[in-house]
C-alpha positions in Angstrom: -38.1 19.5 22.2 -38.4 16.3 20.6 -36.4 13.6 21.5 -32.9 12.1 19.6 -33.2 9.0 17.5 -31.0 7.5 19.9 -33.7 7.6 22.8 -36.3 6.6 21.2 -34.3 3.6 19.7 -33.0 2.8 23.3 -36.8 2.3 24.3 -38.2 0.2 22.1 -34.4 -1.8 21.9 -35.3 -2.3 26.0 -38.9 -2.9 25.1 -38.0 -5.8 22.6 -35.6 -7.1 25.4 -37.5 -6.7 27.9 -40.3 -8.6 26.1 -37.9 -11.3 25.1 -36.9 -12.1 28.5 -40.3 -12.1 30.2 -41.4 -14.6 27.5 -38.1 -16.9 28.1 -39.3 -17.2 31.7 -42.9 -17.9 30.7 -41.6 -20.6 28.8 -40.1 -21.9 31.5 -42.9 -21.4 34.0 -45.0 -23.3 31.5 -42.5 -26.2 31.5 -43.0 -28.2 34.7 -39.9 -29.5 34.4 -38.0 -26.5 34.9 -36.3 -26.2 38.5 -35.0 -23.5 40.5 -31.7 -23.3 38.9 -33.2 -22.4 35.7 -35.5 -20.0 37.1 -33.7 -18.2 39.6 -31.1 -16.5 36.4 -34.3 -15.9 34.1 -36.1 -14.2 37.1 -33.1 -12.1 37.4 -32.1 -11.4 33.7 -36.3 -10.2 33.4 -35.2 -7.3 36.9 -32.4 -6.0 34.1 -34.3 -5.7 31.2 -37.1 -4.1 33.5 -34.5 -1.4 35.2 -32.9 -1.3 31.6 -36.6 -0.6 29.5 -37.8 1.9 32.8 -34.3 3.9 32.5 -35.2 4.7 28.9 -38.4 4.9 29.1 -38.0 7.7 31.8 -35.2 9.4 29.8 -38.0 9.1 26.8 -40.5 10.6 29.1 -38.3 13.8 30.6 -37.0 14.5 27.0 -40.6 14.8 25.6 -41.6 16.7 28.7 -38.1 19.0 27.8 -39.2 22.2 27.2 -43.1 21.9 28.3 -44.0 25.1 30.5 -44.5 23.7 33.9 -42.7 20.7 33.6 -39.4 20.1 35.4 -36.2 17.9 33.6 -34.9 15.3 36.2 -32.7 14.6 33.2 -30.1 16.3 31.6 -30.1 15.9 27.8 -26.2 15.9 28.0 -26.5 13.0 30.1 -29.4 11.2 27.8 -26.6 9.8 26.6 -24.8 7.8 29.1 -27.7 6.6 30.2 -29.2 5.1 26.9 -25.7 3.2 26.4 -26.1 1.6 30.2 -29.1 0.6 29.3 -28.4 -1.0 26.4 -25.0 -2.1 26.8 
């Protein structure tokens, strides 16, 4: 079964974010002036674009896999769904 546009646009939207975000905090690594007040939120806004991009990329993953003999679904496809719009929303 091949996966809904949706999905696949979920993952590489999380992918672009995630990307985004870990290149915000590079920047500010690079910047010696930077202090803890402006790493400690980019640190943590890089964790939810990570959880966000490894949410859809596993919904990605287990609706490729769908239908595969010998594979097993951990996700529903009626739930593929919810979980692409917590991740991107």
């Amino acid at each position: 079964m091949a996966p809904n546009d949706s999905v696949r646009r979920a993952y590489r939207t999380t992918f672009g974010e995630y990307a985004r975000k870990l290149g915000e905090l590079q920047r500010l690594l690079d910047n010696r002036a930077a202090d803890k007040q402006q790493l400690e939120p980019a640190i943590r806004e890089v964790e939810r674009a990570r959880v966000a991009h490894n949410s859809a990329r596993d919904i990605l993953a287990s609706e490729l896999l769908a239908g595969e003999p010998g594979t097993h679904a951990s996700h529903a496809p009626a739930t593929a769904g919810t979980k692409i719009a917590a991740c991107v929303g």
